[in-house]
N, C-alpha and C positions, 0 to 999 in steps of 0.2 A: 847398712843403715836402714833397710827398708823393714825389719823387723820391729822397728821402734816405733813405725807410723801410722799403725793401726790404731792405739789409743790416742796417738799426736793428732792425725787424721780428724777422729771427733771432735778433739775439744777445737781444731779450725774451722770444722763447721758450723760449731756451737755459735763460735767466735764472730765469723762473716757474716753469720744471721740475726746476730742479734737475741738468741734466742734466750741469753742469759743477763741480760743485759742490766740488773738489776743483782747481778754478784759478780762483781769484780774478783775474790775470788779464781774466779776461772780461769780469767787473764794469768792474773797471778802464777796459778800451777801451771798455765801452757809456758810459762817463761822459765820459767823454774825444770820445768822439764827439759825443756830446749838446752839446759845449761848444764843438766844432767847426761844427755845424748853428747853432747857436743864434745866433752870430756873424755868418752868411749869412742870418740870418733879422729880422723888423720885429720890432719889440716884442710885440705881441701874439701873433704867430707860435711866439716865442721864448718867449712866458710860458708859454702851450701848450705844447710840448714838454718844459720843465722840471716841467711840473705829470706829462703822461703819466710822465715818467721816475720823479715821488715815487711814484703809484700802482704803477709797477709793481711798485718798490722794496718798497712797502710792504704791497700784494697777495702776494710773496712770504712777507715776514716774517712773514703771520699765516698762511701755508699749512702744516699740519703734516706734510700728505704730504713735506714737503722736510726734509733733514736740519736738525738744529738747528744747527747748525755755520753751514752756507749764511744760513738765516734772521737767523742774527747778524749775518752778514757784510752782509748787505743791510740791517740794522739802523745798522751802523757807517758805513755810505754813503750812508742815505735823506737827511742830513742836506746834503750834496751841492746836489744838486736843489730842495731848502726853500730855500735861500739864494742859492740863483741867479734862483728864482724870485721874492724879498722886493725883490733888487734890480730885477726889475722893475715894484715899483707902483707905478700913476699916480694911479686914480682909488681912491676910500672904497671901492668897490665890491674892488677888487681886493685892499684890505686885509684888508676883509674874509674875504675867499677863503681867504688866506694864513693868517689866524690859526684858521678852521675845518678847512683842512692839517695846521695844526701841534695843533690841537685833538684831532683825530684821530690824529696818528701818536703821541700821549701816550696818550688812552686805548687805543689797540691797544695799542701795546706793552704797557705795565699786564697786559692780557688774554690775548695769546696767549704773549709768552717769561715763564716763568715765571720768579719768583728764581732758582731751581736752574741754570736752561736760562743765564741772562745769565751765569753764573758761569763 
């Protein structure tokens, strides 16, 4: 896998900062890539990388140094990553995981976009 995450690499950085925050775009191809790795990858490999992808995703969305616009946008795609990663659970344990994922990206959200901001 670690071959793959030198270009994956930047566009997370791009991503967490903000620094493109004005071409969605980017998003786009990191997700799109994510889906292209994850196909070359084992199950487990694969789960992994879809989980990195929710955090980054969702790492963003509660940053407020990043515009609110951006943080939306990563709001409307965390969901992406959740669902690629549900499809891959085997074991309790994994279910587990998944629903303290989706536990989390409920109460962040709740916490960092405000009503106003979602609007």
């Amino acid at each position: 896998m670690t071959r793959y995450l030198v270009p994956f690499s930047a566009l997370e950085q791009a991503i967490q900062s903000g620094q493109c925050c004005d071409s969605p775009e980017l998003l786009y191809q990191y997700l799109e890539l994510m889906e292209q790795y994850a196909e070359k990858l084992s199950i487990p490999d694969a789960a992994a990388l879809h989980e990195r992808v929710f955090y980054v995703l969702l790492n963003t969305m509660c940053d407020s140094s990043v515009p609110s616009h951006w943080r939306q946008t990563c709001l409307d795609r965390v969901y992406s990553p959740l669902s690629k990663f549900k499809c891959l659970i085997v074991t309790y344990q994994d279910a587990r995981h998944y629903f303290k994922m989706e536990h989390s990206l409920r109460t962040l959200n709740r916490y960092f976009l405000s009503p106003s901001e979602q609007q």
